[in-house]
N, CA, C and O atoms as a GROMACS GRO file, in nm:
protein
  344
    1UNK      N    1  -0.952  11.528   4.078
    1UNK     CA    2  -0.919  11.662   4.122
    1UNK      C    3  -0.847  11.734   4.008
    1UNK      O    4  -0.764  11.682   3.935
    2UNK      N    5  -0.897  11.887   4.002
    2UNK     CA    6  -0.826  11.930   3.846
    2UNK      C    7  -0.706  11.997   3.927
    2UNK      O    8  -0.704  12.023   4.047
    3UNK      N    9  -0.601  12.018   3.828
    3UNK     CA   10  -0.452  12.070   3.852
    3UNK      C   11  -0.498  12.183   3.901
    3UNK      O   12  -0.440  12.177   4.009
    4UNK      N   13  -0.573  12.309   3.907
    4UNK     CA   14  -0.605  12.407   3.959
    4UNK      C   15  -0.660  12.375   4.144
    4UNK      O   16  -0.640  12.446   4.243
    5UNK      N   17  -0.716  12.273   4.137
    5UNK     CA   18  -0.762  12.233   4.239
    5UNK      C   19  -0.649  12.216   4.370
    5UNK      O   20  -0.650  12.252   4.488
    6UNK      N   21  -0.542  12.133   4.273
    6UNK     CA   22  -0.475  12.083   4.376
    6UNK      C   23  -0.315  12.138   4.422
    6UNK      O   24  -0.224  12.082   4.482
    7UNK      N   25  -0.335  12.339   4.335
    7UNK     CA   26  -0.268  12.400   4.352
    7UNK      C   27  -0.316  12.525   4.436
    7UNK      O   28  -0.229  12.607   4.465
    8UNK      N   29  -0.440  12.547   4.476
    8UNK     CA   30  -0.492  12.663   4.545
    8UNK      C   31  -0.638  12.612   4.611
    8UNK      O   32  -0.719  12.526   4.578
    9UNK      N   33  -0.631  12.684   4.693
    9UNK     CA   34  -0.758  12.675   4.779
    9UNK      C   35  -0.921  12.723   4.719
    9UNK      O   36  -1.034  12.700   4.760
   10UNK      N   37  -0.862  12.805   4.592
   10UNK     CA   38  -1.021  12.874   4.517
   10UNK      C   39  -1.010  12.861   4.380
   10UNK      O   40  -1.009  12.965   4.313
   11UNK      N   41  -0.997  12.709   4.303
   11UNK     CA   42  -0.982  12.705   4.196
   11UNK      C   43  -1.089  12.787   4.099
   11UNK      O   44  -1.051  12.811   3.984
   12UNK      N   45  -1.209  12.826   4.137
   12UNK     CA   46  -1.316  12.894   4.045
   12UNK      C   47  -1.228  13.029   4.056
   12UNK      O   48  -1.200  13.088   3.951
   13UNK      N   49  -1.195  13.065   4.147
   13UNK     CA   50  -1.108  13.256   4.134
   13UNK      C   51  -1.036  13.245   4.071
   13UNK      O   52  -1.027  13.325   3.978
   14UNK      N   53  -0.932  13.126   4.089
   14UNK     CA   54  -0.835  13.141   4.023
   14UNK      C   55  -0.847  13.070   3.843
   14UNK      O   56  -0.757  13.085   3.761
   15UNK      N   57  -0.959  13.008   3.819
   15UNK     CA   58  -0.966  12.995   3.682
   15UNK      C   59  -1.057  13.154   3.660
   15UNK      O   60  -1.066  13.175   3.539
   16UNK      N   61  -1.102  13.230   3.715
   16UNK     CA   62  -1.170  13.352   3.659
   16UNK      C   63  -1.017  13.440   3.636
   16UNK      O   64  -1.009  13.518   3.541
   17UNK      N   65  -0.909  13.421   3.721
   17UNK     CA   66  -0.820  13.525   3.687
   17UNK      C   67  -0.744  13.476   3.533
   17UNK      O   68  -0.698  13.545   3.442
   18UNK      N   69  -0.752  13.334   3.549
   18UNK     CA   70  -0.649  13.301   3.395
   18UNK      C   71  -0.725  13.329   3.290
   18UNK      O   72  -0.665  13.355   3.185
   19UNK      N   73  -0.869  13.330   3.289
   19UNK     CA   74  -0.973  13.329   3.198
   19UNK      C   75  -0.947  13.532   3.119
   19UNK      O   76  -0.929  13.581   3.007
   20UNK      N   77  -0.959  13.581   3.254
   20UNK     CA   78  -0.922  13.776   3.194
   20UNK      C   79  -0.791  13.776   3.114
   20UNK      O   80  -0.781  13.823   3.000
   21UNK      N   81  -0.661  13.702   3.206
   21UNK     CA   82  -0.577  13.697   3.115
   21UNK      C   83  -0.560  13.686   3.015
   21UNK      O   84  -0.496  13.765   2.945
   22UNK      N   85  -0.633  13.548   2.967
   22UNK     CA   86  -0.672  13.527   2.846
   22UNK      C   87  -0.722  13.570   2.765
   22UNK      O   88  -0.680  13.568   2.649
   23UNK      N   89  -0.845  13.632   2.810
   23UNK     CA   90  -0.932  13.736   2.731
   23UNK      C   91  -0.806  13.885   2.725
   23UNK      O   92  -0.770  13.916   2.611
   24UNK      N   93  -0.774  13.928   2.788
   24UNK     CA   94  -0.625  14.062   2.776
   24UNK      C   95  -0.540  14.026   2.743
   24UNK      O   96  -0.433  14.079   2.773
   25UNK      N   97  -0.551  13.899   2.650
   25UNK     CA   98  -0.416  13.824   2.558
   25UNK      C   99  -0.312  13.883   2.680
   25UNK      O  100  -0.230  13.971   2.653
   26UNK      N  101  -0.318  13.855   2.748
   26UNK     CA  102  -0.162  13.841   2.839
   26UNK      C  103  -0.104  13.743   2.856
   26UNK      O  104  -0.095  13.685   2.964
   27UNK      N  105  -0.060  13.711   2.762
   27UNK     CA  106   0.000  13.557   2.736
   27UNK      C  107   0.078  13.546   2.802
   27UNK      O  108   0.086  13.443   2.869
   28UNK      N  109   0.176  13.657   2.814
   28UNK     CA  110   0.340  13.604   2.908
   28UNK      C  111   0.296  13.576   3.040
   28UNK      O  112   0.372  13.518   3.117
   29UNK      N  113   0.197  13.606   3.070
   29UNK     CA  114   0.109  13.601   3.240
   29UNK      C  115   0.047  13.529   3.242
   29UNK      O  116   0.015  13.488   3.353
   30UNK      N  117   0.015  13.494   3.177
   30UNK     CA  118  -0.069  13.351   3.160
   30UNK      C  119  -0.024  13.216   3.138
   30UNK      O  120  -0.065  13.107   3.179
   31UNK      N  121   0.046  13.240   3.082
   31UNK     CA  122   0.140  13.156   3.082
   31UNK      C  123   0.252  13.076   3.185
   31UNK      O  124   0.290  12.960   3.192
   32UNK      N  125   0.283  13.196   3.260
   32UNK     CA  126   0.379  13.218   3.404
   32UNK      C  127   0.247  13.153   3.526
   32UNK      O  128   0.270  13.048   3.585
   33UNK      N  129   0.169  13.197   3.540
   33UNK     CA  130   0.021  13.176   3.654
   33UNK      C  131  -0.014  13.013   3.587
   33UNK      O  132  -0.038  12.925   3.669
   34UNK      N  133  -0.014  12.991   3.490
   34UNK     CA  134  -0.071  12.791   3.430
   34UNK      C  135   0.050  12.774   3.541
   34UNK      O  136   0.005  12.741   3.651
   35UNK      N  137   0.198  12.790   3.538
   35UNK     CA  138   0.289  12.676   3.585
   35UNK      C  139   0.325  12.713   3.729
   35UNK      O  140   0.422  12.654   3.777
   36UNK      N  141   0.242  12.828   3.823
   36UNK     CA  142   0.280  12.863   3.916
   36UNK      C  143   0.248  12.732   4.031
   36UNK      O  144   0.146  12.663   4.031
   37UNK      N  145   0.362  12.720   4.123
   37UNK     CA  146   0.300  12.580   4.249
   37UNK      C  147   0.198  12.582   4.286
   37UNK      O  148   0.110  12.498   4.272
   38UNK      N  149   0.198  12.674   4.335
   38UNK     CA  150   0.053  12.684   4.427
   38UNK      C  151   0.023  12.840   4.480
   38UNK      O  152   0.117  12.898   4.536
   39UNK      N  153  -0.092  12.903   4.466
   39UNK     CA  154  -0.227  13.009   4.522
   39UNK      C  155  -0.288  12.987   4.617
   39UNK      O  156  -0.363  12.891   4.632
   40UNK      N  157  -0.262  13.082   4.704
   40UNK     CA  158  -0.339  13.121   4.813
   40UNK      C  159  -0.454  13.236   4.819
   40UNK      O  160  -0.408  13.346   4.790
   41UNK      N  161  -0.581  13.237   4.846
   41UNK     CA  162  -0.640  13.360   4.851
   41UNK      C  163  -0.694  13.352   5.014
   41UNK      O  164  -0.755  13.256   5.061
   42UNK      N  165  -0.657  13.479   5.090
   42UNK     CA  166  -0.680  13.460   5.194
   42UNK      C  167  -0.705  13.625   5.250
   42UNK      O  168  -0.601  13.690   5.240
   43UNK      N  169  -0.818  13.702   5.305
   43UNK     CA  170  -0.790  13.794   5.375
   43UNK      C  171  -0.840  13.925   5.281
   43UNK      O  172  -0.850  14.040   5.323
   44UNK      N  173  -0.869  13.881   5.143
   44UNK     CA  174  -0.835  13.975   5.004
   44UNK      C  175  -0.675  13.989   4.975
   44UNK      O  176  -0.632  14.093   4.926
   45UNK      N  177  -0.587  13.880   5.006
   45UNK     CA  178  -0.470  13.887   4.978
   45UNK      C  179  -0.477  13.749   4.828
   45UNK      O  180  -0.546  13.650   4.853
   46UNK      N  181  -0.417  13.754   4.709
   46UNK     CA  182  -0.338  13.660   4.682
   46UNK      C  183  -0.235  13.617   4.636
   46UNK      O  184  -0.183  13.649   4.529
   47UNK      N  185  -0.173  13.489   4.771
   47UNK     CA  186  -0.044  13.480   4.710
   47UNK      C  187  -0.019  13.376   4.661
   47UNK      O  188  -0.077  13.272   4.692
   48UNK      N  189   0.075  13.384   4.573
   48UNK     CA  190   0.129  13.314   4.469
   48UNK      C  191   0.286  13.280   4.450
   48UNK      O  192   0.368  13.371   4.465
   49UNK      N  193   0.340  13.110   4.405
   49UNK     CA  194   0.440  13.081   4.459
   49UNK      C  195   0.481  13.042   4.335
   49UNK      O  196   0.412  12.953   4.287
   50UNK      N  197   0.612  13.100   4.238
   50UNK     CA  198   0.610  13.116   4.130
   50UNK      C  199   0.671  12.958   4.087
   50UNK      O  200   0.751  12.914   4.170
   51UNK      N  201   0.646  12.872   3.976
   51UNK     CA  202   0.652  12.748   3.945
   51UNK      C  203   0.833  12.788   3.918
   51UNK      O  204   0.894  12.703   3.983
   52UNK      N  205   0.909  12.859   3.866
   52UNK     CA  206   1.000  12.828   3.811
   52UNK      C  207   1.101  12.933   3.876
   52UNK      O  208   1.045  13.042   3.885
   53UNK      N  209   1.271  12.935   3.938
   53UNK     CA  210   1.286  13.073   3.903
   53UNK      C  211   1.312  13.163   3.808
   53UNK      O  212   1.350  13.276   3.836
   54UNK      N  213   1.300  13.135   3.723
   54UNK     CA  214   1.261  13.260   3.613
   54UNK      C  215   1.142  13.303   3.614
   54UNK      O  216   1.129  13.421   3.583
   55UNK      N  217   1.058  13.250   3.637
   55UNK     CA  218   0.910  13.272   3.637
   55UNK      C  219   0.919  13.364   3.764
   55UNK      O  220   0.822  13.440   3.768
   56UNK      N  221   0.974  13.373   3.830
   56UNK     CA  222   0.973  13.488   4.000
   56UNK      C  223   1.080  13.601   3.935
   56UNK      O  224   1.083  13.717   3.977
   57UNK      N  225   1.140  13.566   3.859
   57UNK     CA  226   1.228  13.671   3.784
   57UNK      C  227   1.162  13.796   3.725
   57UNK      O  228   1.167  13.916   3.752
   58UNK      N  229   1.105  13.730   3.646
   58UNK     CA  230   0.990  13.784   3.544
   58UNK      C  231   0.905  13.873   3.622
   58UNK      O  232   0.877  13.990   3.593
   59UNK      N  233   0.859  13.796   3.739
   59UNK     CA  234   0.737  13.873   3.815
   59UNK      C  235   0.783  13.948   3.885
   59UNK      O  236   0.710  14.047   3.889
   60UNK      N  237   0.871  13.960   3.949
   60UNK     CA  238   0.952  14.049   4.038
   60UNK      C  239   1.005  14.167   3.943
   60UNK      O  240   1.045  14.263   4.008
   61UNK      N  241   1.015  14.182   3.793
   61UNK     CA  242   1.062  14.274   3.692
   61UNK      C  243   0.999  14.393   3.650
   61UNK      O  244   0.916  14.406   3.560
   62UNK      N  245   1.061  14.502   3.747
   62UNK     CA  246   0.993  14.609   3.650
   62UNK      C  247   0.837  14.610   3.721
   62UNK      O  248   0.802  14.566   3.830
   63UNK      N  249   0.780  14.660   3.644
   63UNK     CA  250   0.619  14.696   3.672
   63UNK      C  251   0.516  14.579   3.651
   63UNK      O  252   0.395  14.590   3.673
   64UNK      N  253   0.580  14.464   3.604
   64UNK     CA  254   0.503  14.363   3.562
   64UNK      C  255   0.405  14.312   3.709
   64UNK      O  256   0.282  14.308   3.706
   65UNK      N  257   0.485  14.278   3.827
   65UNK     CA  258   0.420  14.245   3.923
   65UNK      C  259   0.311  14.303   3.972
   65UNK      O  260   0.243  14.245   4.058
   66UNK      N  261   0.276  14.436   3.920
   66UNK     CA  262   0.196  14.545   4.002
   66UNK      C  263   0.114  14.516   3.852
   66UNK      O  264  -0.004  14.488   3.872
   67UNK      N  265   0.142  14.517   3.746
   67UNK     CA  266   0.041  14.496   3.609
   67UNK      C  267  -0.078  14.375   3.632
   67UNK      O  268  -0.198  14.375   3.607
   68UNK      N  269   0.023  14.263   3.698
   68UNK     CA  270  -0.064  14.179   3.719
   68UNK      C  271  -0.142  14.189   3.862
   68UNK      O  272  -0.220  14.103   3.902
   69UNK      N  273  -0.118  14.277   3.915
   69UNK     CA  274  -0.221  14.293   4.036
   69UNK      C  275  -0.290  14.327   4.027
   69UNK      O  276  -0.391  14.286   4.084
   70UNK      N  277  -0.283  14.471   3.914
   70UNK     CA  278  -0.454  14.557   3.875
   70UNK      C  279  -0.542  14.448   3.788
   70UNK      O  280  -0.663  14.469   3.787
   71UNK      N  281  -0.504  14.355   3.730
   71UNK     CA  282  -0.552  14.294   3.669
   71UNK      C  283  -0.625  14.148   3.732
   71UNK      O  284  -0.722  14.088   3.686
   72UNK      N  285  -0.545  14.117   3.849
   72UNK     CA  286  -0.588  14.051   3.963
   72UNK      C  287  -0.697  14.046   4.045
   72UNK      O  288  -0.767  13.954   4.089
   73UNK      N  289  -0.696  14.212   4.061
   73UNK     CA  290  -0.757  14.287   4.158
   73UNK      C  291  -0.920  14.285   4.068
   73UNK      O  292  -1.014  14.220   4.116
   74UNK      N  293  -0.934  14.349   3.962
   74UNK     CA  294  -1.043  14.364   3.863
   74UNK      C  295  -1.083  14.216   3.887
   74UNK      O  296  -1.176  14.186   3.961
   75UNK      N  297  -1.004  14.120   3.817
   75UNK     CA  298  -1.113  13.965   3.830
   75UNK      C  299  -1.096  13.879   3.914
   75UNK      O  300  -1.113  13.758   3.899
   76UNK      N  301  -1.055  13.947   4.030
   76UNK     CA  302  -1.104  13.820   4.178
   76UNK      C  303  -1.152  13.933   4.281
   76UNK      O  304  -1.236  13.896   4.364
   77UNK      N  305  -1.110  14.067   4.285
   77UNK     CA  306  -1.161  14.126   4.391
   77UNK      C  307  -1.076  14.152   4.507
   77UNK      O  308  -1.115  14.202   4.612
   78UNK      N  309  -0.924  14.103   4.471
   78UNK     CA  310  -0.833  14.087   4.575
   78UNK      C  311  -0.823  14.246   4.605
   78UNK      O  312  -0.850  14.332   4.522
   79UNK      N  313  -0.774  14.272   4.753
   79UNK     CA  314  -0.720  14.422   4.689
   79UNK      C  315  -0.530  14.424   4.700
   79UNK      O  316  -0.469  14.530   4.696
   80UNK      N  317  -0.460  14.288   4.714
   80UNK     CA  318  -0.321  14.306   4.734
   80UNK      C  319  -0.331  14.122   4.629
   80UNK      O  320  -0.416  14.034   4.625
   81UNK      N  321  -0.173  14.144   4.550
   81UNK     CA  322  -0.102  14.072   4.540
   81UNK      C  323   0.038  13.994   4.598
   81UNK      O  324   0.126  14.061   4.543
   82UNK      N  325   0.085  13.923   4.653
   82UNK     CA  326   0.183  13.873   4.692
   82UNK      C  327   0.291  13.758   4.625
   82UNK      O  328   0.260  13.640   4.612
   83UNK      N  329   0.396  13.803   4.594
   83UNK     CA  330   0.496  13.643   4.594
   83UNK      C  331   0.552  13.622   4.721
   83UNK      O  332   0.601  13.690   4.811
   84UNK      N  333   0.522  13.472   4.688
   84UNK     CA  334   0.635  13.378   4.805
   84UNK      C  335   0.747  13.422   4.787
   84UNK      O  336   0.782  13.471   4.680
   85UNK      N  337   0.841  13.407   4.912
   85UNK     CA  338   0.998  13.433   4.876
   85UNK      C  339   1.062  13.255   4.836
   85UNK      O  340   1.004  13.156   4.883
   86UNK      N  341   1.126  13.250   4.788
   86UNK     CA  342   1.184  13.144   4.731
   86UNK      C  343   1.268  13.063   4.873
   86UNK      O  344   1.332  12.959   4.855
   0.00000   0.00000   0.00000
């Protein structure tokens, strides 16, 4: 079972979203999403349970959370992003 697998229910979505990242050199996001616990996609919702708290720091900062939603949204089709609350 790959580590993507056994952190979310749609490991192909969710390797298509790290893959744009990658390709939009969004490293700091990409970086933060490799170490996140675990993804949910459910409803056109996905949520996401941040691996570290700084890593929920980060995402919760500023406009970043909503940056990574349009960017979410473009390569899975979601139309909402979510964090877990801690």
């Amino acid at each position: 079972m790959s580590d993507a697998a056994a952190k979310g229910n749609n490991p192909e979505l969710w390797e298509k979203l790290l893959a744009e990242l990658d390709e939009k050199l969004q490293l700091g996001l990409l970086d933060r999403m490799r170490r996140v616990k675990a993804y949910h996609f459910e409803s056109g919702i996905l949520f996401i349970e941040p691996g570290t708290v700084e890593d929920d720091s980060y995402l919760r900062k500023g406009g970043t959370l909503q940056h990574l939603e349009l960017i979410a949204q473009d390569a899975t089709s979601i139309r909402e992003l979510r964090l877990r609350e801690k």
